[in-house]
C-alpha positions as CSV (number, residue, x, y, z in Angstrom):
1,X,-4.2,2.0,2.6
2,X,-7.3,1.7,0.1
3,X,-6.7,5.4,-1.2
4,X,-2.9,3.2,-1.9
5,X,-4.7,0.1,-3.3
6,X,-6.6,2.2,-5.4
7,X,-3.6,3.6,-6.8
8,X,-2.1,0.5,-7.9
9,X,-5.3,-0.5,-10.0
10,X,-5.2,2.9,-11.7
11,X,-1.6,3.4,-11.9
12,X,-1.6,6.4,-10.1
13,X,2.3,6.5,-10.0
14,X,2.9,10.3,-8.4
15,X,-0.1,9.1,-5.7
16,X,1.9,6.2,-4.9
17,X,5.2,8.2,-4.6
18,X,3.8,11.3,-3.0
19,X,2.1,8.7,-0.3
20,X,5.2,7.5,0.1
21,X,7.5,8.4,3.4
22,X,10.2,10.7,1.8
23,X,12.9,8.3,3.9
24,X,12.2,5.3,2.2
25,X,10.6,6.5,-0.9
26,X,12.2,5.2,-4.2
27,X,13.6,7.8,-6.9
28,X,11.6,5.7,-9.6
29,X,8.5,3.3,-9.6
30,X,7.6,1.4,-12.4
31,X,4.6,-0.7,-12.5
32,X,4.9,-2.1,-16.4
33,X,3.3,-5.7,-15.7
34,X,1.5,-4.9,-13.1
35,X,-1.5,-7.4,-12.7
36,X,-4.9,-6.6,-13.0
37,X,-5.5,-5.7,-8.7
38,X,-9.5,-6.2,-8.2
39,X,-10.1,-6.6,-4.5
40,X,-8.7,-5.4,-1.2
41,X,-9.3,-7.7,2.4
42,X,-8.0,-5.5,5.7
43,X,-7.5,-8.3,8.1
44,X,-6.4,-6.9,10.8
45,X,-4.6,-2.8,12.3
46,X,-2.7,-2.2,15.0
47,X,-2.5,1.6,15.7
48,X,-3.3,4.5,13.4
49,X,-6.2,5.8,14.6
50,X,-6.6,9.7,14.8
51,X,-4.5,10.5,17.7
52,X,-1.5,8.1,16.4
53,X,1.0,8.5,14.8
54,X,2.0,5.0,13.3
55,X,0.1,2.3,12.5
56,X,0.0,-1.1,11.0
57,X,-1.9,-3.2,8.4
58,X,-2.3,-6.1,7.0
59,X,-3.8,-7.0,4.4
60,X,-4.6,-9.2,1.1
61,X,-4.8,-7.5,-2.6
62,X,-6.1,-9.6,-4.6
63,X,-5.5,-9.5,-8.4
64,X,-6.0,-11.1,-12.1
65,X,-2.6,-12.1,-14.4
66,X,-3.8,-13.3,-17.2
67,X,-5.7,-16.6,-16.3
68,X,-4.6,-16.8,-13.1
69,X,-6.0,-15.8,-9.6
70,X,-4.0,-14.4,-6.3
71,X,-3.5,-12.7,-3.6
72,X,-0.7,-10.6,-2.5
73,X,-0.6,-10.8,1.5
74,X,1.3,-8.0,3.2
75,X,1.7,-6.3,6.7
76,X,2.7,-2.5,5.9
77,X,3.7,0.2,8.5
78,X,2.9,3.7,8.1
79,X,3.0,6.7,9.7
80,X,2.3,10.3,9.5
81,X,4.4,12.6,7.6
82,X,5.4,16.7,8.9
83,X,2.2,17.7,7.6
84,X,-0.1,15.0,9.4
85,X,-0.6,13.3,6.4
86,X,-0.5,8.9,6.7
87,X,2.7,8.2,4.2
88,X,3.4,4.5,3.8
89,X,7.2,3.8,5.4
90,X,7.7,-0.1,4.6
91,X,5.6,-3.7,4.4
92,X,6.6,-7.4,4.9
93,X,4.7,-9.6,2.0
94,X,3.8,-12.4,3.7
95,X,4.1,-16.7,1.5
C-alpha cells in the first residue's frame, strides 16, 4: 500500500500497473491532473500478513489541488500474485 501511495506522488506509472493484479489491471493509466498526494493515514487491515494471501486496507491519502485540502478515503483489497508478490485487485472510495 505505501510502496502504491508512493507511486502516485512520483508518478510511477509502470509501478502502479506492474502492482497491479493482471485480472483487473487497466491497459492504460493516465494520471495527467493528478493532485499534489502529501500524506498517507492506514486506519485500519484485515488480513495480509505473511502467511495470507489477501488482505484488506483502508486508508486516507491525503493531497494538495491547487488551494485546496483533501483526503481521498478508500478500502482496497489485495492479494498475492503467482510469484508471492502483494498486487492491488480493487478498492471502494469511501464520501
Amino acid at each position: 500500500m505505501r510502496s502504491r501511495f508512493s507511486a502516485f506522488r512520483l508518478g510511477l506509472v509502470d509501478y502502479l500497473l506492474e502492482s497491479w493484479c493482471a485480472n483487473t489491471r487497466p491497459s492504460e493509466l493516465d494520471l495527467t491532473d493528478q493532485p499534489d498526494w502529501f500524506k498517507l493515514v492506514i486506519y485500519q487491515t484485515q488480513l495480509g500478513s505473511e502467511n495470507d494471501a489477501t488482505g484488506v486496507v483502508e486508508f486516507g491519502a491525503f493531497y494538495q489541488q491547487g488551494k485546496q485540502l483533501g483526503e481521498m478515503r478508500e478500502i482496497s483489497q489485495f492479494q498475492r500474485n503467482s510469484s508471492g508478490y502483494w498486487c492491488y485487485l480493487s478498492g471502494v472510495v469511501l464520501d
